[in-house]
C-alpha distance (Angstrom), angle and dihedral (degrees) to the residues before:
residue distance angle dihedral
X1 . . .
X2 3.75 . .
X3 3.45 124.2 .
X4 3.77 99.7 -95.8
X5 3.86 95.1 51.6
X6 4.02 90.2 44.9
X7 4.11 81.2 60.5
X8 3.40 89.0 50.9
X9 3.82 101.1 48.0
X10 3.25 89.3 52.2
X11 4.10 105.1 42.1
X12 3.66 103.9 24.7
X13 3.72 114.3 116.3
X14 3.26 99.6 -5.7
X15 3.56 97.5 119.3
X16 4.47 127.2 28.7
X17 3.17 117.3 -126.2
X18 3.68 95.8 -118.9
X19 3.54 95.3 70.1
X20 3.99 98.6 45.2
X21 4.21 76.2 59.3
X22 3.31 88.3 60.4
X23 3.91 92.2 60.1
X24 3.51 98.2 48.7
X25 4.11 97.9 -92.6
X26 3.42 111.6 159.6
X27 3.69 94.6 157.7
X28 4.28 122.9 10.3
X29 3.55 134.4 161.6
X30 3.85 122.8 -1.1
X31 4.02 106.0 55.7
X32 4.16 137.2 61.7
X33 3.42 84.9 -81.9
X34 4.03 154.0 6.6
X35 3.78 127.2 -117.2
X36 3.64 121.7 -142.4
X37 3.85 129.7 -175.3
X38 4.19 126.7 177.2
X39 3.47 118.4 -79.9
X40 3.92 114.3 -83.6
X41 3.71 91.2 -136.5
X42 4.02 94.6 52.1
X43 4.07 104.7 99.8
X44 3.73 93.6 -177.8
X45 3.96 142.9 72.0
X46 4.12 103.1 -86.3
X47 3.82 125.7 -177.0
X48 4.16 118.8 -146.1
X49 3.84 106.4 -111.4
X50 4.37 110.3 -160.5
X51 3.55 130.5 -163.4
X52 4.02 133.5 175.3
X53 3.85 127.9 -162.3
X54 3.66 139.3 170.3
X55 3.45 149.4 -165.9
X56 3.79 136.6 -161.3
X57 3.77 127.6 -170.0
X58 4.05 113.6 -107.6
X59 4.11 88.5 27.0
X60 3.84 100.1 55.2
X61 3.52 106.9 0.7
X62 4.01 144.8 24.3
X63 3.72 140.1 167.1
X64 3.39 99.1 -104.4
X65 4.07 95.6 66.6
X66 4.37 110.1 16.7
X67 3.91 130.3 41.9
X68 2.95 131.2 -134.1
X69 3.64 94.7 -93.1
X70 3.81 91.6 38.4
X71 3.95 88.6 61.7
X72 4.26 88.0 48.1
X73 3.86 95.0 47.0
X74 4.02 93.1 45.6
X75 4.03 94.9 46.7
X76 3.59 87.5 54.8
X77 3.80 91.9 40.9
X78 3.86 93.7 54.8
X79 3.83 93.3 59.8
X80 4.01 91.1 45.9
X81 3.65 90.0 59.9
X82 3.96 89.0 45.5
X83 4.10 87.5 64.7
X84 3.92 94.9 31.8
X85 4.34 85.5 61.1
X86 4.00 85.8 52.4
X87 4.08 84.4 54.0
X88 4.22 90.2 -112.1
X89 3.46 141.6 136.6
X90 3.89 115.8 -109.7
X91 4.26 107.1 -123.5
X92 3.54 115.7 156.3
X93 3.64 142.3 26.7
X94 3.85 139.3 -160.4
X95 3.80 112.8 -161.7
X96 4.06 117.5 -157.3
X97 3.85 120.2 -177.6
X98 4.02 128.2 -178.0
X99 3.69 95.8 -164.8
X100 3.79 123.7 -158.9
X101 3.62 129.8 -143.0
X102 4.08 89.2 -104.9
X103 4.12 87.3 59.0
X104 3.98 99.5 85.9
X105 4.26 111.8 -160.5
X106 4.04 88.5 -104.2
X107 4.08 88.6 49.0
X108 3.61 91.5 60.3
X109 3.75 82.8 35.1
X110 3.92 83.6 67.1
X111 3.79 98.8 38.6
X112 4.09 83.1 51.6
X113 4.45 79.2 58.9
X114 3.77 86.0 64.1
X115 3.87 106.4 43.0
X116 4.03 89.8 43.7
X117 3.75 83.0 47.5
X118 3.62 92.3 57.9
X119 3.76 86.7 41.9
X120 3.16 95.8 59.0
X121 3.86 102.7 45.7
X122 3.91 81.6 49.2
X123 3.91 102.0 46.7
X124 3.50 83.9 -123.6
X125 4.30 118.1 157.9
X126 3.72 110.6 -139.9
X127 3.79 103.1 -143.8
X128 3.34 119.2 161.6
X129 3.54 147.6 -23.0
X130 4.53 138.5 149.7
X131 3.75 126.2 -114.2
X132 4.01 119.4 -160.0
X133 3.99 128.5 167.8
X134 3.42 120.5 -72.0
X135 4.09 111.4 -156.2
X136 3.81 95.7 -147.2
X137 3.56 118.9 -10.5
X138 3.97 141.5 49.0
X139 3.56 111.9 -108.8
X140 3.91 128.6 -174.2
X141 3.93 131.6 -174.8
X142 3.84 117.6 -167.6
X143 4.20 114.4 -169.2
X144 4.05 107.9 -174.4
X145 3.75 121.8 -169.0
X146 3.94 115.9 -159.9
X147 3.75 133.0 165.5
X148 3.48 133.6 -129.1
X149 3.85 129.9 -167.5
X150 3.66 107.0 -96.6
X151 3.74 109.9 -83.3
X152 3.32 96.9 3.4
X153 4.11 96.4 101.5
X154 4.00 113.0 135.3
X155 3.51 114.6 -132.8
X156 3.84 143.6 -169.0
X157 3.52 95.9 -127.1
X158 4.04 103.8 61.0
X159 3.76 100.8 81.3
X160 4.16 109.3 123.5
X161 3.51 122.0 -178.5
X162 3.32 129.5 -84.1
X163 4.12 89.1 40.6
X164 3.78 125.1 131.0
X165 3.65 122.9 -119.6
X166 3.60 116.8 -129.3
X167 3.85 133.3 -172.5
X168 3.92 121.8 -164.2
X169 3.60 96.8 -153.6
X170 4.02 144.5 28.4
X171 3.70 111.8 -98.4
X172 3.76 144.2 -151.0
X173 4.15 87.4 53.9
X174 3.45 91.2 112.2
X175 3.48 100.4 47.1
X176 3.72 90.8 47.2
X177 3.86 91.9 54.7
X178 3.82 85.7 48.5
X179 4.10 85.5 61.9
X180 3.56 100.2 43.8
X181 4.11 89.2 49.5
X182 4.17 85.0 46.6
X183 3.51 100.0 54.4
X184 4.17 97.2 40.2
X185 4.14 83.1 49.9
X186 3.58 94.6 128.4
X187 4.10 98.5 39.0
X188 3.92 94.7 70.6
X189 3.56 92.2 -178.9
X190 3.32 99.4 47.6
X191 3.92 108.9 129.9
X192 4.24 112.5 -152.5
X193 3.67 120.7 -114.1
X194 3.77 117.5 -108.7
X195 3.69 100.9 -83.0
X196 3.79 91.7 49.9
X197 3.18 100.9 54.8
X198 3.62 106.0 77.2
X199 3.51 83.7 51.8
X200 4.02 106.3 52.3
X201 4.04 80.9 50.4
X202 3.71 87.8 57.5
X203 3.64 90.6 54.4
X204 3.39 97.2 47.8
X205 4.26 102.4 38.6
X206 3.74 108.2 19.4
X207 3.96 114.2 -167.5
X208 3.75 105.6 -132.6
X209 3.74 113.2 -158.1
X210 2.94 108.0 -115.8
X211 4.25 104.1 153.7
X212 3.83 82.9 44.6
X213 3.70 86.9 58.6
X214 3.75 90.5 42.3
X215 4.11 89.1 49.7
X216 3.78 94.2 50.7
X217 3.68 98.1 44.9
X218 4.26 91.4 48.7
X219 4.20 89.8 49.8
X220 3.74 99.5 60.3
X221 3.35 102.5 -149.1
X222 3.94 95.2 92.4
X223 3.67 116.7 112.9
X224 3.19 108.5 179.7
X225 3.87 146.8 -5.2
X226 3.82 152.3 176.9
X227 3.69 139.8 -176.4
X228 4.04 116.0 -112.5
X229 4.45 90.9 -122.9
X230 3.66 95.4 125.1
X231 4.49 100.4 30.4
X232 3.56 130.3 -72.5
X233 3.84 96.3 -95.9
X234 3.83 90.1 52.0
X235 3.80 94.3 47.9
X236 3.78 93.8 46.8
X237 3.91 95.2 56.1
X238 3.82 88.1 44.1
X239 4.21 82.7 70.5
X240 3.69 94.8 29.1
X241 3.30 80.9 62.2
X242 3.52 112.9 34.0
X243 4.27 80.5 50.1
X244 3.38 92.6 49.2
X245 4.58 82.3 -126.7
X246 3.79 133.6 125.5
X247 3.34 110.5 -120.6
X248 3.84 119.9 -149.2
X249 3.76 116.4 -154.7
X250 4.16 123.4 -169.8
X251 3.56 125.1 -145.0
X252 3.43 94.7 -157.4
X253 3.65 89.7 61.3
X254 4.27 104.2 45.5
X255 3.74 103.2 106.0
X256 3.71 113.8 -124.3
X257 3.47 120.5 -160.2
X258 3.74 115.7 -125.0
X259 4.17 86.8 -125.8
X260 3.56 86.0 53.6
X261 3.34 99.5 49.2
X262 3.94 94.8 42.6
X263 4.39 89.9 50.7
X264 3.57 87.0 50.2
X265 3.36 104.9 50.9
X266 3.81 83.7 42.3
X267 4.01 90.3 54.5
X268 3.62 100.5 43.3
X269 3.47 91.1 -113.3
X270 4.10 129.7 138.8
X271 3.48 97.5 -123.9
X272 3.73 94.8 -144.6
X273 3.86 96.2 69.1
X274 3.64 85.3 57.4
X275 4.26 89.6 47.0
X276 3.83 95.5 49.0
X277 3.47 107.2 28.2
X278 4.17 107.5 32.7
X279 3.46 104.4 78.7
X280 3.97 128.1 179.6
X281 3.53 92.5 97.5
X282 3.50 95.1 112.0
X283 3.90 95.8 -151.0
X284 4.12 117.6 140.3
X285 3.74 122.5 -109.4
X286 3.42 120.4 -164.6
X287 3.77 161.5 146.2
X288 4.29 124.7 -107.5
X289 3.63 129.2 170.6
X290 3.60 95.5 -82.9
X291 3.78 88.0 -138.5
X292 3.63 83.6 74.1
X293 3.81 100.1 42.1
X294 3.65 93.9 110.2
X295 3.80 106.3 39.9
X296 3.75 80.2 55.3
X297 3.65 95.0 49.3
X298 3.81 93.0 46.9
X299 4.23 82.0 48.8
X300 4.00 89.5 57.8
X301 3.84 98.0 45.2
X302 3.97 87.3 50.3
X303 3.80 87.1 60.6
X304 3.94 94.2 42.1
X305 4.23 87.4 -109.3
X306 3.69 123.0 134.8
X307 3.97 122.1 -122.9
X308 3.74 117.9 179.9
X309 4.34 121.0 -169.9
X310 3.74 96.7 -145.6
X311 4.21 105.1 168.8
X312 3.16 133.5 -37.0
X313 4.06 143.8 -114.8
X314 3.91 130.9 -98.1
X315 3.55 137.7 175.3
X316 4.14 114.1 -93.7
X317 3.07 149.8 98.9
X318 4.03 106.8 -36.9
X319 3.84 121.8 -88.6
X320 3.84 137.5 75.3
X321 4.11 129.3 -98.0
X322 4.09 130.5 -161.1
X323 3.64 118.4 -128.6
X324 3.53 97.6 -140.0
X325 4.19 113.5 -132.8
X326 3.66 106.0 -123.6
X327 3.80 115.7 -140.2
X328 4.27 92.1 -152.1
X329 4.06 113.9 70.7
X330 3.94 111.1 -117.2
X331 3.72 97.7 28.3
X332 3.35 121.1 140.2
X333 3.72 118.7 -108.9
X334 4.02 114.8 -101.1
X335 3.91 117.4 -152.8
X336 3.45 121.9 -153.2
X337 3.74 129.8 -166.9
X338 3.74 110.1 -117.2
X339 4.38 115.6 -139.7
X340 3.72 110.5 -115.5
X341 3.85 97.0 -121.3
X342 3.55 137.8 104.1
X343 3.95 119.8 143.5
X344 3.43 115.7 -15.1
X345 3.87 133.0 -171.9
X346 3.93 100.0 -155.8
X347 4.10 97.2 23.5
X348 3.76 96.6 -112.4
């Protein structure tokens, strides 16, 4: 199979025509380039909003713990979550593969199953994309274009003091799942226990929020915001930061799934390394005016959507601090400074 009719074994079809329309395709796959326009059905001023992620087998993915279509669904999932943290909606996508001799045409055929999965779920037109040789490893590229009404882009750089910090998720699940898939690496067919399985799933097909994204961006009163790829410590210092605001996280307030809680307590594990310093679960974190913390919390329950206060922001020197739950009633609270890390490609 050349390389023309691999790209079409693994595209063609997969999405009608009628719905591409609906995301402004006037041209997709199948010449030197794709031609986008603005939705028809978008009445008011929008700005494009672009975002580029990739993965390489043995740094974000192996055998032993994603498929095939695992590895397609999450690369497309990553760049989703990029637009939902600028409050957009995900439109286009440009697909680029380096494919090594070990990738047959109907195993990209499968990981193509994943990303179109995501697609789908997302509303998301596939439209373009390369694919060259790779001499060793699989390596895959995903470029998503999303609008946003004009103006209306979230940023990290908005937080003020006196905010509240929000997440619209749980966290550490991923990371969790990652661990459970690690240390059954050589039992393929192992199948998780109850508790773990919520957690390998969110490993393998993160949810990014996009409607939450959507919500916060149409409400005005959101300052800033992130999306939890790299851990929740790391992503909160990128807006302390960026804001030039201490952020002031509370343990007691981080919600903990009860599968997390269960796995960890299985695995030894504290669960709250897992919570701030995982990552990949592709939740947002965020400030608001905390005058508004509730109306938006009542917003997110109408919708079925979870929205968690977690801290708060105050003027300082930049960086973010853990009020420490304290196990005896009356103690004082104890802050502690929490390390700027989380994953890292180069270890800085």
């Amino acid at each position: 199979m050349d390389e023309f009719a691999r790209i079409r074994h693994w595209t063609h079809g997969r999405q009608s025509a009628d719905m591409q329309r609906r995301q402004g395709v006037v041209l997709g796959i199948g010449d030197d380039a794709a031609v986008v326009e603005p939705p028809a059905d978008e009445t008011e001023p929008l700005q494009w909003v672009l975002a580029v992620d990739t993965m390489v087998e043995t740094v974000h993915f192996a055998d032993a713990t994603m498929s095939e279509e695992d590895v397609g669904y999450k690369a497309l999932a990553a760049n989703v979550s990029d637009i939902a943290a600028m409050g957009g909606v995900p439109r286009h996508a440009l697909v680029s593969v380096s494919v090594p001799p070990s990738y047959g045409a109907d195993r990209m055929r499968r990981l193509y199953d994943g990303l179109y999965a995501c697609a789908d779920r997302y509303g998301v037109a596939v439209i373009g994309g390369d694919t060259t040789s790779s001499p060793q490893h699989l390596v895959i590229a995903v470029t998503v274009i999303g609008t946003v009404a004009a103006g209306r882009a979230l940023r990290r750089s908005g937080a003020q003091p006196g905010d509240a910090v929000f997440v619209t998720g749980p966290v550490g699940l991923s990371a969790a799942g990652l661990h459970w898939l690690l240390a059954r690496q050589n039992d393929p067919l192992a199948q998780p226990p109850p508790e773990a399985a919520a957690l390998v799933r969110a490993h393998r097909r993160p949810a990014p929020s996009v409607r939450a994204g959507q919500l916060l961006a149409a409400r005005g009163t959101c300052r800033s915001l992130n999306d939890v790829s790299d851990g929740l410590a790391s992503e909160a210092w990128e807006i302390a930061e960026a804001s030039g605001v201490r952020l002031v996280l509370r343990e007691a307030l981080l919600p903990r799934s009860g599968s997390l809680a269960a796995y960890a307590s299985r695995a030894g594990v504290d669960p709250l390394e897992w919570m701030l310093y995982g990552g990949e679960d592709y939740v947002l974190v965020g400030t608001l005016a905390a005058d508004d913390a509730e109306a938006a919390k009542a917003a997110f329950a109408a919708e079925g959507l979870p929205f968690y206060v977690i801290g708060e922001t105050e003027a300082g020197d930049p960086g973010v601090e853990l009020v420490v739950r304290s196990e005896r009633r009356g103690a004082e609270e104890r802050r502690v400074p929490l390390a700027k890390r989380g994953y890292n490609h180069f270890g800085g």
